[in-house]
N, C-alpha and C positions, 0 to 999 in steps of 0.2 A: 504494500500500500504506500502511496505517497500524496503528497499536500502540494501540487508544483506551484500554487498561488505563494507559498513560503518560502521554497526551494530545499522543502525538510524532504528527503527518499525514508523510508521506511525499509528496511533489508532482513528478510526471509530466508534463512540458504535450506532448498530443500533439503532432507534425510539427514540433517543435523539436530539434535536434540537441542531442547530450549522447552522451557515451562510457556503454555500460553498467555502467562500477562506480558511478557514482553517478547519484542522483536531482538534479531540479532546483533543489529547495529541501526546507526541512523546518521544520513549522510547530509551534510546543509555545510552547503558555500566551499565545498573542499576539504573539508574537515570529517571525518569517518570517524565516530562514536563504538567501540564494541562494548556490546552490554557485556557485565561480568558472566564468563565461561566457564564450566569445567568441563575435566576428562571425560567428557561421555563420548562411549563408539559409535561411529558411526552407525544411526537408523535406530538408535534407542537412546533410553536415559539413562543406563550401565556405565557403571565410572570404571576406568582403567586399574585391573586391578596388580598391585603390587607398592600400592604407597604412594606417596607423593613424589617421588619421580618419576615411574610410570607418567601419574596424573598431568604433572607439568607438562613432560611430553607432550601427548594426546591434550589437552587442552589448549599449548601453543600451536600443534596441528591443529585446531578445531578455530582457534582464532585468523590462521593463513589462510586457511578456506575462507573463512568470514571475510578477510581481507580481499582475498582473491575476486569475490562474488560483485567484490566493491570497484572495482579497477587496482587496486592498491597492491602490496605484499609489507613483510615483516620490515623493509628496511624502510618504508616510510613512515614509519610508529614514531611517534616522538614522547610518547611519555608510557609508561606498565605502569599497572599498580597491580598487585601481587596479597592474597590473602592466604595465608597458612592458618590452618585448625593448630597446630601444635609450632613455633618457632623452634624448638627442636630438631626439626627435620628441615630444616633450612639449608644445611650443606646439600642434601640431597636434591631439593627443589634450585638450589644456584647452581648446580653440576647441572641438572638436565636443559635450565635457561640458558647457561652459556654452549653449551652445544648447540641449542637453538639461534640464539642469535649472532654467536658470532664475535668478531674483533671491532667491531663499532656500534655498542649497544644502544637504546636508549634510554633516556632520562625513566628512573623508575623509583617506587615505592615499596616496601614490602612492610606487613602487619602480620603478626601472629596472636592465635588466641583467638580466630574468631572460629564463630559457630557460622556453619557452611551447610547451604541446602544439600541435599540427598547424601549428606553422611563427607562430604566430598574432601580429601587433606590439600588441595588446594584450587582458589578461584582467580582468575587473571580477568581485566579490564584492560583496555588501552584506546588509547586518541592517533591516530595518525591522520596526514595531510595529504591531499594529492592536488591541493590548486586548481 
């Protein structure tokens, strides 16, 4: 769905899990919104199982798709924010993020300690730009 009187898109990626009150991102003036993600496999709401690096994984996959769907990819993210159920597993969760992104990260957040829909050890958000 989209508002083009706003220039707000509304962004749906099929066979990507997501709860029905929101959408998966939301795209206005170049700027690409990803709702907060988890690990879920593709074509359900099953979280990756093996922990929070699994999850990391399959959730930064699940946000490149999101990306993807948008015109965008991971190197136009300008800001993660990063939620952990347990900051204890936080090595694990920055080992499978820098896999993911790489030698030129972006600007990011991370929290630990929160309570996370479907049980989930970690949720990612991000903003990236495509102008």
């Amino acid at each position: 769905m989209s508002d083009h009187s706003t220039g707000i898109q509304r962004v749906v990626v099929e066979g990507l899990g997501r709860l029905p009150q929101f959408c998966h991102a939301v795209v206005a003036d170049g700027w690409i919104h990803v709702s907060g993600t988890l690990g879920t496999l593709p074509g359900s709401m099953d979280l990756a199982e093996g922990g929070t690096g699994p999850q990391t994984t399959q959730t930064l996959g699940n946000i490149a798709t999101i990306l993807d769907s948008c015109g965008a990819s991971i190197s136009d993210v300008v800001k993660m924010s990063i939620f952990l159920a347990d900051m204890a597993t936080f090595p694990e969760m920055n080992d499978a993020y820098s896999e993911f992104v790489g030698a030129d990260p972006p600007a990011r957040t991370t929290v630990g300690r929160a309570g996370l829909a479907l049980g989930a050890s970690v949720e990612i958000d991000c903003v990236a730009f495509i102008g």
